[in-house]
C-alpha positions, 0 to 999 in steps of 0.5 A: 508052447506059448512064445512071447512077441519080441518088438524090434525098433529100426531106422528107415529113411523114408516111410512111404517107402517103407509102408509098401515094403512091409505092408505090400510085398511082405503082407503085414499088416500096419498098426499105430502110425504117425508122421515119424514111425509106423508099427507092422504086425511082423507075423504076431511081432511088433516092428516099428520102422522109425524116420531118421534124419541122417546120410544114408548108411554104408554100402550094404554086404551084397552077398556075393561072396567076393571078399571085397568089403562090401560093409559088415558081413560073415562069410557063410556058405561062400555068400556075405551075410550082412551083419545085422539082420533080422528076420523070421522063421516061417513055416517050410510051404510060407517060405516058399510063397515068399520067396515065390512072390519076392522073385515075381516082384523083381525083388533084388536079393542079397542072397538068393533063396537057397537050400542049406545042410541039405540032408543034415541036421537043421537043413534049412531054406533062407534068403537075404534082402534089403528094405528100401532104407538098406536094412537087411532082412533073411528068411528062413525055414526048417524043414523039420522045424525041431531042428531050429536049434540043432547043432 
């Protein structure tokens, strides 16, 4: 089955910032660009990070699961999953490298990489994190990738 790209436009603060975050540490390749956006090939997606002129957003969920308003978030698993996000659904052995490579960097997670419904429908490995303008991005992948819609 063939899936069709999605293309996602979001707001960042800064690019070059952004440029390392998306094209370094996560590895996607950079495509069109000027002085105000950039595309990034976000495994076989289009991402275009935009430049906005505005104060910076509300403070960022912060995931620990406190119950303090630390922005908009759900409460999943005693952890505050911010609200929105965005992110992929990678293959089980990439999840790991990223999440490998992540802690190596020193990346501040949201929501560290953890396991979830181990040993039930839709187990799944995820983590949350911020780029550098406060957009939260999770990881995640199945370990039996049939249950991506398991209920």
């Amino acid at each position: 089955m063939s899936i069709p790209p999605f293309h996602l436009a979001f707001p960042v603060r800064d690019l070059e910032s952004s440029r390392r975050f998306y094209g370094e540490l996560l590895g996607c390749a950079e495509g069109r660009s000027s002085d105000r956006w950039i595309d990034f090939d976000f495994h076989g997606h289009q991402i275009v990070a935009h430049m906005v002129d505005r104060p910076e957003p509300e403070k960022p969920a912060d995931g620990d699961g406190d119950g303090e308003d630390d922005g908009d978030a759900n409460a999943v698993d005693g952890h505050d999953v911010p609200v929105p996000h965005f992110g992929l659904v990678l293959e089980w052995n990439a999840w790991h490298g990223l999440a490998d490579r992540l802690k190596a960097a020193e990346v501040r997670f949201v929501i560290e990489p953890y396991l979830r419904f181990e040993g039930l429908p839709g187990e799944q490995a995820t983590m949350f994190l911020l780029d550098p303008s406060g957009n939260a991005l999770e990881f995640k992948a199945f370990k039996d990738p049939g249950q991506l819609f398991a209920t």
